[in-house]
C-alpha positions as CSV (number, residue, x, y, z in Angstrom):
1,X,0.6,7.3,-38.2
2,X,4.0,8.2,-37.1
3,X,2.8,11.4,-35.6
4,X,0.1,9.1,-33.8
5,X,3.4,7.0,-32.5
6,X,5.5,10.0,-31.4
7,X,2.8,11.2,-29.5
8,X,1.9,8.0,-27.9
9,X,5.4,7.6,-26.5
10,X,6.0,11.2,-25.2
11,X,2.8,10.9,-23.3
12,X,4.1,7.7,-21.7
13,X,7.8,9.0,-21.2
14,X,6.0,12.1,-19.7
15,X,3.6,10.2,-17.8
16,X,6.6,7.5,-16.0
17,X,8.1,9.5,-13.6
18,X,3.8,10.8,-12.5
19,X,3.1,7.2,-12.2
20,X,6.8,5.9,-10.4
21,X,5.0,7.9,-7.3
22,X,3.4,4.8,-6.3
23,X,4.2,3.8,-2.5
24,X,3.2,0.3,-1.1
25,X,3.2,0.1,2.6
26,X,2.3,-3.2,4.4
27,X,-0.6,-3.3,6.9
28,X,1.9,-3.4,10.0
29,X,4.3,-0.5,8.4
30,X,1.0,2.0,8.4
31,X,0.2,0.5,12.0
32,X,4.0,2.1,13.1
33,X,3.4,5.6,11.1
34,X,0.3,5.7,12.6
35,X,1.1,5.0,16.7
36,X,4.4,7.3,16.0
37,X,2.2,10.4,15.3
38,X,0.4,9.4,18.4
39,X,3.2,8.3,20.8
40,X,5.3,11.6,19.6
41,X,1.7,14.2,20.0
42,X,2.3,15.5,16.4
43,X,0.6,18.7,16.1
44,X,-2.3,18.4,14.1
45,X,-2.7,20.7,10.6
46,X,-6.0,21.2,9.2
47,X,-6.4,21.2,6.0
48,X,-9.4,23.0,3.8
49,X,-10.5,19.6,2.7
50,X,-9.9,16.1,2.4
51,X,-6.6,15.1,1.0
52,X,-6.2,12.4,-2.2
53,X,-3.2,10.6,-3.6
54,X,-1.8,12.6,-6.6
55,X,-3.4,16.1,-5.0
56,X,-0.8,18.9,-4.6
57,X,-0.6,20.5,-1.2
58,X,-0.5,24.1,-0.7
59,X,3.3,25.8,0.1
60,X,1.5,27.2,3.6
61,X,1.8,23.7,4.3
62,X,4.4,22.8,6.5
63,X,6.0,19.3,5.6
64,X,7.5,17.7,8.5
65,X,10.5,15.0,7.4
66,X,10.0,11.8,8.1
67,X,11.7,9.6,11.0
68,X,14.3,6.7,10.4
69,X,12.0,4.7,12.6
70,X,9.5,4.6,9.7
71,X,12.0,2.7,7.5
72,X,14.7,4.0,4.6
73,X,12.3,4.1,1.8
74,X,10.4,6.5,3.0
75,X,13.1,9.2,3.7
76,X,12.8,10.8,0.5
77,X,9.5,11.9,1.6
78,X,7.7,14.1,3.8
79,X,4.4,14.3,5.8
80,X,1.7,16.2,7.3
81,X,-0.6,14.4,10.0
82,X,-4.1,16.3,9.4
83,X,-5.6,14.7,12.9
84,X,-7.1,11.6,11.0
85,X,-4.9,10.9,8.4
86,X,-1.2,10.5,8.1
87,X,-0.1,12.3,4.1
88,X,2.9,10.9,2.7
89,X,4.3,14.0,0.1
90,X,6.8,14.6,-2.2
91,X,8.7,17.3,-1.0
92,X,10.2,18.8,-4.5
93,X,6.4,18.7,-6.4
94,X,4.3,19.1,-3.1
95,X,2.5,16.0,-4.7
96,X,0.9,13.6,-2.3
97,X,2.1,9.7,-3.1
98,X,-0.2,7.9,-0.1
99,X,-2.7,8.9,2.7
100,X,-2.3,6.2,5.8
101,X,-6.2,6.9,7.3
């Protein structure tokens, strides 16, 4: 049982920092992401397939940071705009945390 315990709690101290990745952004927040790539012509990167939050990009990947016009809680981040979507990633795992389609 205490083995069962210990276990338990590893997997959920383990698991925090996985699931802390979460990033909320407000209807009008993704409407300004999303008219910045446009307005600014971002070059387009095509990807292989379809991204997903919690997928891990590739390092040929280039990660472009993100503007201060997008707001300070997202400048820990990076993206890539794939032509459709905007992909919100962590830059130290390569992990992506949101996909603003």
């Amino acid at each position: 049982m205490k083995r069962l315990l210990l276990a338990t709690t590893a997997v959920v101290l383990l698991a925090g920092p996985l699931m802390a990745q979460t990033v909320v952004i407000a209807p009008e927040q993704r409407k300004v992401i999303k008219d910045y790539v446009v307005k600014e012509h971002v070059r387009p990167h095509k990807l292989q397939s379809r991204v997903t939050v919690g997928a891990t990009l590739p390092a040929d990947v280039e990660l472009a940071p993100v503007p201060s016009t997008w707001g300070p809680s997202f400048s820990s981040y990076r993206y890539v705009y794939t032509g459709d979507d905007v992909v919100l990633v962590d830059p130290t795992s390569r992990r992506v945390v949101e996909v603003i389609d």
